[in-house]
N, C-alpha and C positions, 0 to 999 in steps of 0.2 A: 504494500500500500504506500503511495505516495506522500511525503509529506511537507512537499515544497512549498514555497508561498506563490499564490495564484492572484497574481496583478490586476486580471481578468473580471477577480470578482472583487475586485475594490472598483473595476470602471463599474460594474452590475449595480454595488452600492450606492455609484453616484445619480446612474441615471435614476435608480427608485427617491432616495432620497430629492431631487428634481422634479422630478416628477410631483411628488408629495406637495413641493415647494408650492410649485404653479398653479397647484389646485387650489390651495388654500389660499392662493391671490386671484382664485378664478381664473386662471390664464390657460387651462389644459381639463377640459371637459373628463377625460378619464385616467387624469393623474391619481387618482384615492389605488388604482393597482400596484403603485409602488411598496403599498405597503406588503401585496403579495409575494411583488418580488422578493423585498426581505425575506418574509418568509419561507421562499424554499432557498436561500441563501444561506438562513440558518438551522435548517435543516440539513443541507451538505456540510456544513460549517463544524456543526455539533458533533454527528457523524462520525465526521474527521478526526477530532478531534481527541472522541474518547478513544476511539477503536487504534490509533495509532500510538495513543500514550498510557494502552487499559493498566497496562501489567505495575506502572508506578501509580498508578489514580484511583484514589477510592470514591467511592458516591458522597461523602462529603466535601473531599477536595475538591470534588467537579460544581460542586453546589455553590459552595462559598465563593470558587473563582467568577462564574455566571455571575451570582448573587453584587462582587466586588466590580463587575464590570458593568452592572447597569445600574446599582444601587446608589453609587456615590455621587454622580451626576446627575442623576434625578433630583436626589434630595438638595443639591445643592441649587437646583432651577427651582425645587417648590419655596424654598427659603428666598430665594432672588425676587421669584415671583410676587411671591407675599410681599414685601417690602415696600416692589412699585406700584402694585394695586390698589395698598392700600394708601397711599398717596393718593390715588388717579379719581380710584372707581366711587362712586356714590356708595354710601356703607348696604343697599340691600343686593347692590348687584355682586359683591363681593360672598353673598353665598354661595355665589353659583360655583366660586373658585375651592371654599372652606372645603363644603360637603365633599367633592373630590380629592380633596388634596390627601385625605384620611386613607380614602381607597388607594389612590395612585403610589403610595409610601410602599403598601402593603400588595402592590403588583395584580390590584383587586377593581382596576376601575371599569374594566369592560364590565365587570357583576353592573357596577355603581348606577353606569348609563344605559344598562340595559334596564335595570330596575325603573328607571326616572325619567328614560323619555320612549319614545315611540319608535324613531327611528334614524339612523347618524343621518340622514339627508334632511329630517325634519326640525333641525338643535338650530337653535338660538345659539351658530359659532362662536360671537363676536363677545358672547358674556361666559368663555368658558376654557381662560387660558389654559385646562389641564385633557383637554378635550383627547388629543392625539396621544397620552399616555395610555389609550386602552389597548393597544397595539403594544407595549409592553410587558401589560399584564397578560396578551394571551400567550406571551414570547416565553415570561418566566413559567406561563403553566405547564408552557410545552418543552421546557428543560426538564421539571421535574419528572411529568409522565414520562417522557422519553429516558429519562436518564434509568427511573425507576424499570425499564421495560430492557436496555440495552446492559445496566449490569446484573440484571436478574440472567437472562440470555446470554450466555457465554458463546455458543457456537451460532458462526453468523448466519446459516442454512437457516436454522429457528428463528432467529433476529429477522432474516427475510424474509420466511414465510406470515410471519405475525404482523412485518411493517406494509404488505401486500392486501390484507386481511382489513387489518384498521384504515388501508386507503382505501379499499372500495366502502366499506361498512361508512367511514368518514364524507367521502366523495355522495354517498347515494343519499345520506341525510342531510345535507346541506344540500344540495339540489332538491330535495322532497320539500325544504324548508324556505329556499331561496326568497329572498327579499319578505323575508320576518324578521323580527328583529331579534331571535336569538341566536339565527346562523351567522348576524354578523358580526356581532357583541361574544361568543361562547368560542371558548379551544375546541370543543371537538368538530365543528363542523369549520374550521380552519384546520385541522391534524392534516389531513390531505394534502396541502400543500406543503407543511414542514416534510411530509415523509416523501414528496417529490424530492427533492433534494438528497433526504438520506438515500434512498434506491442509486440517483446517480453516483453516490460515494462509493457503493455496495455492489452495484453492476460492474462488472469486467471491461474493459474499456476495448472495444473495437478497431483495429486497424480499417481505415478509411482511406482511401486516394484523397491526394491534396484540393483536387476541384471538386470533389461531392461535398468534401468538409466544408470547404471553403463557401461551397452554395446553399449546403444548409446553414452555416450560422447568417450568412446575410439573410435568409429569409425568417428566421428567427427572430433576428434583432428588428426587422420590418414587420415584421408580424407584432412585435413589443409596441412599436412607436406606431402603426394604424388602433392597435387597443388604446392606445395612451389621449391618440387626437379622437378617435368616433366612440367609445364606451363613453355612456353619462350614469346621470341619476336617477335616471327611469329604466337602466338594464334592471334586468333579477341578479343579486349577487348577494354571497359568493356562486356558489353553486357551480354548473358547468363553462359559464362566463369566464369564473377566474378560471378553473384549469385548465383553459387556454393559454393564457398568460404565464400561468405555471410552467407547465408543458412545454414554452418555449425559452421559458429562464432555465428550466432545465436542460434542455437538450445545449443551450450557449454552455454550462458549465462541463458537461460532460465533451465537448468537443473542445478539450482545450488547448488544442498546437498550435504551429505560428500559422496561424490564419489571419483574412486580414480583419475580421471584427475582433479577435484576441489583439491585433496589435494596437486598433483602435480604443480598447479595452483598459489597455496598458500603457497608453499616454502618462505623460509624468502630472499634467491636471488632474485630467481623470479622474488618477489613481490619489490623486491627494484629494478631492474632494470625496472620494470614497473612504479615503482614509476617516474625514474628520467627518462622514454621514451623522454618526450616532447622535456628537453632539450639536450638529446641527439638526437633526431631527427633531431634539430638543427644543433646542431654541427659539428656533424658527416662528413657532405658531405665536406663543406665546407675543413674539414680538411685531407678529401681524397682528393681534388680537389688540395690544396697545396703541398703534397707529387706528385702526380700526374704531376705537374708541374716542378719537377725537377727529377723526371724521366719517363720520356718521353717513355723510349724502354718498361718500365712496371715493375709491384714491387717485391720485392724478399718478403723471409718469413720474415725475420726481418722489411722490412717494416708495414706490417700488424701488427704485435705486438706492433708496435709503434705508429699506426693507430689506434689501440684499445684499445691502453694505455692513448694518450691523451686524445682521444674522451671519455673516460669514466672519465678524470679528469675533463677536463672541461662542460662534462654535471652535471656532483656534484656541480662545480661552479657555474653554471647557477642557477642550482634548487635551491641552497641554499641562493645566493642572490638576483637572476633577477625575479624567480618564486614565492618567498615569500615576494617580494615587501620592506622590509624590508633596505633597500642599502645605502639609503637616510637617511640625518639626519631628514630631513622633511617627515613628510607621506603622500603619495597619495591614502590613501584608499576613501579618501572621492573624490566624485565626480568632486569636481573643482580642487581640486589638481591635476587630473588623470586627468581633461580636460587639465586643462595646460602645465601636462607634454606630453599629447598628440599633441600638437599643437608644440610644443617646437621640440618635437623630430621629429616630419615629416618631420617641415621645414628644419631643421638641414641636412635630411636626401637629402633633394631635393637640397639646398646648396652643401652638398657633390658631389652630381652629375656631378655638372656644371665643365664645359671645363676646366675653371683660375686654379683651385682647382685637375682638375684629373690629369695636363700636367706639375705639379710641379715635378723636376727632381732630385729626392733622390733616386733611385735605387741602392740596397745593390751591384749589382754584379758589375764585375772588370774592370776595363778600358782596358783591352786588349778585354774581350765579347762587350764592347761597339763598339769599333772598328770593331767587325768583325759581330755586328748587323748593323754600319752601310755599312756595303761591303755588307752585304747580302741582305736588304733595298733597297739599291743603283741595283742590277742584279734585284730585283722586280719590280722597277719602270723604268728599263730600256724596262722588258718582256710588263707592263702596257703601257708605249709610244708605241713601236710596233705594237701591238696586236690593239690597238686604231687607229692605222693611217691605217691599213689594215684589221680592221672588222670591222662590225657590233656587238656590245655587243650585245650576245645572240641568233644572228641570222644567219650570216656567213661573209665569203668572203667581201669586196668591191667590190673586183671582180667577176662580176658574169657571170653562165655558158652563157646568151646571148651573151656576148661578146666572146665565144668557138671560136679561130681559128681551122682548123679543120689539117690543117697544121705544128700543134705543136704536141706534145706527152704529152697528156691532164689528167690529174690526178684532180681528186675530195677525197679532206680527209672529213670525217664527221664521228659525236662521240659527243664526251663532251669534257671538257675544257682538257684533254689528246691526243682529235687530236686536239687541237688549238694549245699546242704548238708545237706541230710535222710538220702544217702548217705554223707556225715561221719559224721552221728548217729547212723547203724545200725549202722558198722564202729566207732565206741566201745563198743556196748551187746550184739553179740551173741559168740555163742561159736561155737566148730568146726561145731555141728549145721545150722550153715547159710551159705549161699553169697549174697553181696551182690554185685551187679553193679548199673553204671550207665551210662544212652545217654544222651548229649547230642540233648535235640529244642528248640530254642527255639523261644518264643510265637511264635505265626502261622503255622506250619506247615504244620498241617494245608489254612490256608486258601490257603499259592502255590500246595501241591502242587496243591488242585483246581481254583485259579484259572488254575493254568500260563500265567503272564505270556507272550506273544510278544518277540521284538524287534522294533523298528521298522526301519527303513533307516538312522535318523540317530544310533540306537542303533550300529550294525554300523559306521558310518560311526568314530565317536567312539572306537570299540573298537579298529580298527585304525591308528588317529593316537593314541593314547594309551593304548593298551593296557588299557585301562579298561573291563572289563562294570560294566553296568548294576547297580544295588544287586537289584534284583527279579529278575534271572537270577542271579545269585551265591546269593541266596538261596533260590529254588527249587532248583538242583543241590544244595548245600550240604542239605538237608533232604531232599530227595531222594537222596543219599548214605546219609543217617542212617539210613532206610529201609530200603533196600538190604543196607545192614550188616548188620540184624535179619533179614530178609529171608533171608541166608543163611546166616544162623547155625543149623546144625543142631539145635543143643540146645535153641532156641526152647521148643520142643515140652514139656519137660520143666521147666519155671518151674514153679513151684507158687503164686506172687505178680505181679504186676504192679502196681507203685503208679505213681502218675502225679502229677507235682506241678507245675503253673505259676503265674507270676503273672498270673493268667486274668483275661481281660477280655471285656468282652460278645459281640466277634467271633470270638474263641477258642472260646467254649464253643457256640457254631453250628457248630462243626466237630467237637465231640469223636466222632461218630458214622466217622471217618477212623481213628481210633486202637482203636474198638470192630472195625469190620469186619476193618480187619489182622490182629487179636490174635486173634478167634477162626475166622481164616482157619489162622493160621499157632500157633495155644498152646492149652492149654486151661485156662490159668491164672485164678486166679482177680482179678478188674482192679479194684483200687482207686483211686477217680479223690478225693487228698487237695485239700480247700478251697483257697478264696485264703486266704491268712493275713492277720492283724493287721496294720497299715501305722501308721509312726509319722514325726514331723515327720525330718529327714535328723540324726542324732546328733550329728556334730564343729559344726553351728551350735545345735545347742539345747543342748551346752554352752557353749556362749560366753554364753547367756545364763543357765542355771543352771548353777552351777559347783559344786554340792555332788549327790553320790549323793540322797539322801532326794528333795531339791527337782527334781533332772533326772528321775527316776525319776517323781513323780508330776505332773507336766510333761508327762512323753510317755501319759501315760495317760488326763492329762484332755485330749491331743489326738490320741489314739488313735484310728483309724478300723478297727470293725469289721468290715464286709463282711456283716451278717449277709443282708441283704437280698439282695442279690446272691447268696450262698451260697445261701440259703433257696429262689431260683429254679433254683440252681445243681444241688440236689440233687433238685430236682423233674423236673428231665430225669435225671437219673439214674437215679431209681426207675422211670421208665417203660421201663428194660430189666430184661434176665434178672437173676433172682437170683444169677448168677454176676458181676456188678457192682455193688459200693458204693460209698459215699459216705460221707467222712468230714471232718468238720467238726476241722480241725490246731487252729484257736482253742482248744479245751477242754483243750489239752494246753500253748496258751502262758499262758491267762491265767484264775482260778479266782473266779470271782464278780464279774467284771466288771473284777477289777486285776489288773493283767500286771505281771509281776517281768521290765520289759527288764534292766532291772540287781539283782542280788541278791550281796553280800558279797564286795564291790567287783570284783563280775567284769560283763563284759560280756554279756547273751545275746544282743542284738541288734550289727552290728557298721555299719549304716546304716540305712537306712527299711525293709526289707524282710527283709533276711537275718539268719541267724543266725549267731552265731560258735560255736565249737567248743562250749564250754560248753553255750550254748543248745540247739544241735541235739542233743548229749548228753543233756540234761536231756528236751526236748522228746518224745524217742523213746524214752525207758526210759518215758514215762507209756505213749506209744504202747504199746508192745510189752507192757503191765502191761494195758491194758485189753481188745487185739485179739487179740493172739497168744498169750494164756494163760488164755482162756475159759475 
């Protein structure tokens, strides 16, 4: 077995690491495979590694080396991290960092975000510098099972038969599962691709003619960079998707003589940004994450250069002190030192976390943005009392259609939390002669009800070890309820209005024809289906960077995004039903000649990027009700 150093796969490291990069600048639709690539990287990597050093390595000395090699620069980024956050970030967005940082210490945070969100395409990246450490945590899971499986197995014939065995067994459950969120979050429906890798360490290496070699890694490496430009966020992945991608990181490694992708490979950049991947891996997001935070409407060119200037300083930093351990006057090569400082820094790290410690008030930005965080704070919690005294969180109304006078002029809004607060709006603005109700339907609804997701086996499996349905079965009942509800509501029949309000998106409105067929199954009301509205950079960061009314105010305007386009096809399927269905464009009501009052005499109308505060929806619905209901 070979034990030479392979230059090859430090260029492999770079382009994934790249890859990674550009994604999270947006710049490379299916850069998120980089991080497969690692994966069967360090699969052949691991491989390698014990099987040629088994006879002096025991299963702790291989743990503690892994453990030493990804542990000390992490924690030294979650400690960085914390520091500048907590300077930067408003003290609630800063949980989004705490709660993970606990997980990520503990090589635990694919659990963390798979417990806490939906799905990696669906996060709120911009509030969650520890985001890309879950790709570590499946890294150390798959050292341990691996390591646990390759020193129990002495003879490699077993080792193969078994690393064969957990790839297809692996391979066929992540494809059964693909684009759920535990195949992308969980080690075992990634193993497949670690044990891509260990196979090509394990396979006998073929003599080849210099021009077949040579023509499959170019097609390989082109096969890499077509997945890299055309995979997005709407493939199924991992599943069969990735082990494409696999499949060709592996066969590049397994062909590895002087060909000319090996020598491209082996460039002296290359190979030095491969070198210093890891801790630029690190780095990286986090430090787009803070750019990212202070500009909000999104980044110019000169940002990016300066995004790829630090991130390349400071992963030099990293590699040069945190990677080579080296830092300390003291050494932790040896095992108790490295325990100790392992114990030392967790606890630090979980210390950090705590409440005493996040809610300390040193915020760099200016007392006039403090002020108009808290005016904006203050219309939040004014919209929150409201909305609480007259809903149900997540469900609808207090008032409900049983209680239908039949006598009034009876409107039902239902949507997502975009007809909540439009249902605010209405109960400011109307009087006795009419009855306002509202149903909680959130976006996508329409589309499980007709998708009706299945469970898998490993689904039912995970359900009853952790009590845990799947996000896509929770969510079909959960809407399928909502349904239901209406469904039995007698007084259906006797609405005079149906408004409809979502933050609609292009697969939403392929479905609206799900909420036509019910209503004129079950009402005869008349169905207004209200626009996407106005969408503005996120408020409490675009004052931090204007901190005066006038200047924030025409700030979010000049990066205001209308939706006319959208709308405009939005309302094109609309008209092509009965005239008992319109279409109404809510824009005309927030903003008069192309300038939107989110802010007007020093009140708030907007209360983040999308919704409105008390005010606003006040304001928004008396135009409404002036223009529609009093023809």
């Amino acid at each position: 077995m070979k034990s030479e150093f392979r230059k090859d796969i430090q260029g492999l490291r770079a382009i994934a690491v790249i890859s990674i990069f550009l994604y999270h600048l947006n710049l490379l639709n299916g850069g998120f495979v980089g991080v497969d690539i690692f994966f069967v990287i360090s699969g052949y990597v691991i491989t390698k590694s014990i099987l040629t050093n088994k006879k002096k390595l025991t299963f702790k000395d291989y743990i503690f080396k892994r453990l030493r090699r990804l542990f000390i620069p992490l924690f030294f980024l979650i400690v960085f991290t914390f520091l500048v956050i907590n300077l930067i970030f408003i003290p609630h967005h800063i949980d989004h960092f705490s709660k993970s940082s606990n997980y990520s210490i503990l090589f635990a945070s694919n659990f963390y975000f798979w417990q806490n969100t939906n799905h990696y395409f669906d996060l709120d990246k911009t509030l969650q510098p520890l985001l890309h450490t879950w790709s570590l945590g499946v890294e150390m899971q798959f050292y341990v099972i691996f390591g646990v499986i390759i020193f129990v197995l002495n003879h490699n014939k077993k080792l193969l038969f078994v690393l064969i065995f957990l790839f297809f067994i692996s391979l066929i459950f992540s494809e059964a599962n693909a684009d759920r969120e535990m195949s992308f979050w969980l080690m075992p429906f990634r193993l497949f691709e670690f044990i891509i890798g260990s196979l090509v360490f394990l396979i006998p290496k073929k003599k080849l003619s210099y021009f077949f070699e040579n023509t499959l890694s170019i097609l390989c490496l082109l096969f890499i960079i077509v997945g890299l430009i055309f995979y997005n966020e709407n493939y199924k992945f991992p599943g069969i998707n990735a082990l494409y991608i696999c499949l060709a990181t592996g066969l590049l490694i397994y062909l590895n003589n002087e060909n000319l992708i090996y020598k491209i490979l082996s460039s002296s950049l290359v190979n030095y940004v491969g070198k210093i991947s890891y801790s630029l891996y690190l780095v990286h997001w986090p430090v787009i994450v803070l750019f990212l935070y202070f500009h909000p409407a999104g980044l110019i060119f000169f940002d990016y250069v300066l995004i790829f200037t630090i991130s390349i300083f400071l992963s030099i930093i990293f590699h040069k002190y945190f990677e080579n351990f080296d830092f300390l006057k003291f050494k932790i090569n040896s095992q108790l030192n490295f325990s100790l400082f392992l114990i030392f820094a967790t606890v630090l790290v979980f210390i950090l976390s705590l409440e005493t410690i996040k809610n300390i008030n040193y915020k760099l930005y200016s007392k006039n943005s403090k002020k108009l965080l808290e005016l904006k704070n203050l219309a939040s919690i004014e919209r929150s009392v409201f909305l609480e005294k007259n809903t149900i969180l997540y469900e609808g109304s207090k008032k409900k259609l049983l209680d239908l006078d039949i006598n009034k002029i009876n409107l039902l809004i239902i949507g997502d939390s975009h007809s909540e607060d439009l249902y605010a709006g209405f109960l400011q603005n109307v009087d006795d002669k009419y009855g306002i109700y509202w149903q909680h339907l959130p976006l996508e609804c329409n589309k499980a009800i007709i998708l009706k997701p299945d469970w898998h086996i490993t689904e039912k499996i995970l359900f009853h070890l952790i009590d845990r349905k799947p996000w896509t079965q929770i969510f079909y009942e959960m809407c399928s309820k909502y349904y239901k509800d209406l469904e039995n509501s007698e007084k259906l029949k006797n609405l005079d209005y149906i408004l409809i309000s979502m933050k609609w998106d292009d697969e939403e409105i392929k479905y609206i024809n799900q909420f036509l067929d019910f209503f004129n199954k079950h009402s005869n009301a008349k169905i207004v289906f209200l626009s996407k509205r106005v969408q503005i950079p996120d408020i409490e960061r675009s004052i931090i960077i204007k901190d005066n009314i006038d200047d924030l105010n025409l700030f979010l305007n000049k990066n205001k995004k209308t939706y006319k386009k959208f709308n405009n096809n939005f309302e094109g399927k609309v008209n092509k039903f009965s005239k008992n269905v319109i279409f109404y464009d809510l824009n005309k009501f927030i903003c008069e000649e192309e300038i939107c009052n989110f802010l007007k005499d020093n009140k708030f109308n907007y209360i983040d990027y999308s919704h409105f505060s008390l005010n606003g929806s006040k304001n928004v619905i008396k135009k409404f009700l002036t223009v529609y209901f009093e023809k």
